[in-house]
DOVEXVO-563566 format. One line per field, with one value per atom (N, C-alpha, C, O): residue number from 0; atom name; x, y negated, z. Coordinates in nm, 4 decimals. Layout:
k: NUM	... $
a: CA	... $
east: X	... $
north: Y	... $
up: Z	... $
This chain:
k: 0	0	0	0	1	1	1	1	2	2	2	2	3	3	3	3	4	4	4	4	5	5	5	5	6	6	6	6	7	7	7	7	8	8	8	8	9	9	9	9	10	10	10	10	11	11	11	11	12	12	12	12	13	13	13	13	14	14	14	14	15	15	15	15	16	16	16	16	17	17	17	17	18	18	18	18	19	19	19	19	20	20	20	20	21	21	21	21	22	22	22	22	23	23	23	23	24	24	24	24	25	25	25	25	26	26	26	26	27	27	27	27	28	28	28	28	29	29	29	29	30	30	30	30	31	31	31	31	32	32	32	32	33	33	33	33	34	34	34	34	35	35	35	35	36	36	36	36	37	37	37	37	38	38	38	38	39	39	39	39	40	40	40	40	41	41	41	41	42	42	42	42	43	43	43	43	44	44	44	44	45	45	45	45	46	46	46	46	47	47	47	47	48	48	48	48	49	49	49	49	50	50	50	50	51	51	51	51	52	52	52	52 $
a: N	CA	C	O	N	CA	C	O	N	CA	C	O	N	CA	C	O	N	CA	C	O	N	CA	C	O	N	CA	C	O	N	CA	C	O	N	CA	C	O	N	CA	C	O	N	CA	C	O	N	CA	C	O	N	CA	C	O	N	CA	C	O	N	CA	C	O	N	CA	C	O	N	CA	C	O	N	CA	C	O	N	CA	C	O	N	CA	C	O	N	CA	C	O	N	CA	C	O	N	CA	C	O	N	CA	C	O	N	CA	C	O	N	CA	C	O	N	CA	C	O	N	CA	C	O	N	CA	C	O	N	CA	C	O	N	CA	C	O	N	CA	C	O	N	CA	C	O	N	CA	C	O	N	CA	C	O	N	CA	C	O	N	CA	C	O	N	CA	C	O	N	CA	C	O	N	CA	C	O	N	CA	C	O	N	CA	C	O	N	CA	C	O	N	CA	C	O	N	CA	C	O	N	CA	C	O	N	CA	C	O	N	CA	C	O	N	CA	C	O	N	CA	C	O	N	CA	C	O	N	CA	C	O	N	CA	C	O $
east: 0.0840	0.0000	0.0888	0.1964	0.0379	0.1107	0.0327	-0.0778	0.0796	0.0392	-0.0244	0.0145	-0.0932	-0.1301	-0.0534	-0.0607	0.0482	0.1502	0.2965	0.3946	0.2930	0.4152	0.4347	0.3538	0.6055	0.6563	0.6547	0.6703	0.6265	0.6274	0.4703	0.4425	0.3326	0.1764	0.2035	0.2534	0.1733	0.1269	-0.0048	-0.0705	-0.0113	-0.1572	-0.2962	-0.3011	-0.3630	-0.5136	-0.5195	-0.5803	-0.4766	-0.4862	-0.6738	-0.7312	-0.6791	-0.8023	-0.7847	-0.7098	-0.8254	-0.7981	-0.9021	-1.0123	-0.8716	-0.8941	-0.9043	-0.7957	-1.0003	-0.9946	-0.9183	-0.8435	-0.9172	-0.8296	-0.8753	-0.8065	-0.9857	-0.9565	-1.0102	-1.0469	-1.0269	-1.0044	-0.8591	-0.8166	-0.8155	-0.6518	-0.6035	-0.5389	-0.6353	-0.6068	-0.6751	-0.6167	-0.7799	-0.8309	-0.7703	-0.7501	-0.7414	-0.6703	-0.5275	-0.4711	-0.4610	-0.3024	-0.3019	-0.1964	-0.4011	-0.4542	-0.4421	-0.3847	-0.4996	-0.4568	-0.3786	-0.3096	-0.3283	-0.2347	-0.1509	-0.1954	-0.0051	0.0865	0.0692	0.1285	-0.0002	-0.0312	0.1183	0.1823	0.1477	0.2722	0.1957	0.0875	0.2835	0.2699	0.3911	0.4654	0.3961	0.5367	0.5829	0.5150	0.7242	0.7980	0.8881	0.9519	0.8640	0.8913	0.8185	0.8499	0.7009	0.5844	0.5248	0.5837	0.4468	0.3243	0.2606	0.2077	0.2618	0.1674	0.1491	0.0373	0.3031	0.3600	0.3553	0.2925	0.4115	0.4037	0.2304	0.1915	0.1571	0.0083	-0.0626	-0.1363	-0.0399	-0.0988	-0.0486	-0.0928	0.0323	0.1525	0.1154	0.1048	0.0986	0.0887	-0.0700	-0.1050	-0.1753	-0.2814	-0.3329	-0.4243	-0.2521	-0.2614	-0.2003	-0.2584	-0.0973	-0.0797	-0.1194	-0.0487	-0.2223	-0.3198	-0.4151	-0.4951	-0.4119	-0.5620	-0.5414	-0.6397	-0.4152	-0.3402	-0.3268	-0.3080	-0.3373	-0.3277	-0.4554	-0.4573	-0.5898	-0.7166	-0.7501	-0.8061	-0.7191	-0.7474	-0.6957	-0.7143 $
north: 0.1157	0.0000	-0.1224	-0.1229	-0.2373	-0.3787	-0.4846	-0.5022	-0.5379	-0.6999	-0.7897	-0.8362	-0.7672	-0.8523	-0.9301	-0.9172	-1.0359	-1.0815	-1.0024	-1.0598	-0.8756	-0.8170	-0.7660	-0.7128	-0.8018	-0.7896	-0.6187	-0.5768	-0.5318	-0.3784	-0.3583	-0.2412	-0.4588	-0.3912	-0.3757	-0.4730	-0.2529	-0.1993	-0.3251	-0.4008	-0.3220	-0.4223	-0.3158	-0.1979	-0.3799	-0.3268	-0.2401	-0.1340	-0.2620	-0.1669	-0.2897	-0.3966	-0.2150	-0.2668	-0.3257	-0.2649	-0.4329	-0.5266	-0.4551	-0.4333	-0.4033	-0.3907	-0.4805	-0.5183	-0.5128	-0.5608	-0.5029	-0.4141	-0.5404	-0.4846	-0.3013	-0.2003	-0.3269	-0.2219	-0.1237	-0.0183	-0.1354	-0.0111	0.0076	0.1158	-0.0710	-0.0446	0.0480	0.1501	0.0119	0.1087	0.2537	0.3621	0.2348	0.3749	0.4461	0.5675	0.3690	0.4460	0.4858	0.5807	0.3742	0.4289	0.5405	0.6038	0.5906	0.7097	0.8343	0.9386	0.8125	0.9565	0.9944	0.9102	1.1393	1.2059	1.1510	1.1529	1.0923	1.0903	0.9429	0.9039	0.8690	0.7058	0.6134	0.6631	0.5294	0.4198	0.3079	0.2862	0.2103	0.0748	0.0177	-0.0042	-0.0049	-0.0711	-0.1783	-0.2464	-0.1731	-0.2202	-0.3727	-0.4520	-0.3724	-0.5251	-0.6317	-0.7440	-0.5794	-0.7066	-0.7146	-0.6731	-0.7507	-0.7697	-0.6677	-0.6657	-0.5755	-0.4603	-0.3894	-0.3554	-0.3493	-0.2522	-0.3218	-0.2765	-0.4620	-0.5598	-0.5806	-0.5891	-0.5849	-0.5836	-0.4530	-0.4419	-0.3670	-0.2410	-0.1473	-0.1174	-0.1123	-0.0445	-0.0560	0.0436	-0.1719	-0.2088	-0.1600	-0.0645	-0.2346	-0.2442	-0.0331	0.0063	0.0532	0.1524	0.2011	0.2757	0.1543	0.1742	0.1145	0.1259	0.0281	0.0056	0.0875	0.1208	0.1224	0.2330	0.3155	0.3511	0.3928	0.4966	0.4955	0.5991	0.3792	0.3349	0.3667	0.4284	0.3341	0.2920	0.4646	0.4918	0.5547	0.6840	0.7980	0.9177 $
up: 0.0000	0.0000	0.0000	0.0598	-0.0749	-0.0612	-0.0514	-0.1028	0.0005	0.0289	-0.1821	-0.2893	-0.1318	-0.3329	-0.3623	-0.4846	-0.3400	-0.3454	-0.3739	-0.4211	-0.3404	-0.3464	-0.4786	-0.5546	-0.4986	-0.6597	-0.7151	-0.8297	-0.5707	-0.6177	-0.6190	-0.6448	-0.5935	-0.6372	-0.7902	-0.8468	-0.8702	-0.9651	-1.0406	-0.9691	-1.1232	-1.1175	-1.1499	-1.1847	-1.1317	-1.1275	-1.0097	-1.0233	-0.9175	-0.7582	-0.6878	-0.7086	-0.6380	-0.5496	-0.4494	-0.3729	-0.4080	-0.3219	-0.2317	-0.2820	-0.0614	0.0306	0.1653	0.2094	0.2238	0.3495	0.4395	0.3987	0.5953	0.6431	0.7340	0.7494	0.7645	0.8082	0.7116	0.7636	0.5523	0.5157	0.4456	0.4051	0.4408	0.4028	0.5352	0.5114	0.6760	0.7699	0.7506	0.7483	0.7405	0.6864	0.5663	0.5685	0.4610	0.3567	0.3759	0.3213	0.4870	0.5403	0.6165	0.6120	0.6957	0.7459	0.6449	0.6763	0.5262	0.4513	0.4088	0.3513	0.4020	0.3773	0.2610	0.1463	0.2965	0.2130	0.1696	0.0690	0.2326	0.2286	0.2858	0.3785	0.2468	0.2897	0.2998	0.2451	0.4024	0.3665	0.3801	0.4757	0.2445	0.1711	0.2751	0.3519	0.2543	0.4005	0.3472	0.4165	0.2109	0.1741	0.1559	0.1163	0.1938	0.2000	0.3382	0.4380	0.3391	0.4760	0.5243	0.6354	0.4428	0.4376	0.5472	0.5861	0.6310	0.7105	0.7937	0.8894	0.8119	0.9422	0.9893	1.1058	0.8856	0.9545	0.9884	1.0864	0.9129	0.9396	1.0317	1.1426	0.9819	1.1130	1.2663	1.3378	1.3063	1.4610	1.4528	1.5222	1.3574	1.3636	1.3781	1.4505	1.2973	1.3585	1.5042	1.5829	1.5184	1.6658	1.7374	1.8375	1.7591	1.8753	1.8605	1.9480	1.7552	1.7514	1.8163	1.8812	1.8402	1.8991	2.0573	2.1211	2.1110	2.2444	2.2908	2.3973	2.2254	2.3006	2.3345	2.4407	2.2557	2.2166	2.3268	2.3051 $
């Protein structure tokens, strides 16, 4: 996954809100690309999920 700004999005990818980009980083074999925003917002945003649980 990337930030829509990032020089590695593919084009024509689907622009996601946030928490289904968390839901889609959830499935098997999913990334969030670590040169954009992607990983800095999602990343944590799954590990709080991980805390409440």
């Amino acid at each position: 996954m990337h930030d829509a700004m990032c020089r590695h999005a593919a084009g024509g990818g689907t622009e996601l809100g946030t928490l289904e980009a968390v839901d889609a980083l959830m499935q098997d074999g999913a990334r969030a690309c670590t040169d954009c925003d992607a990983s800095a917002v999602l990343i944590p945003a799954l590990e709080l999920g991980h805390e409440r649980g």
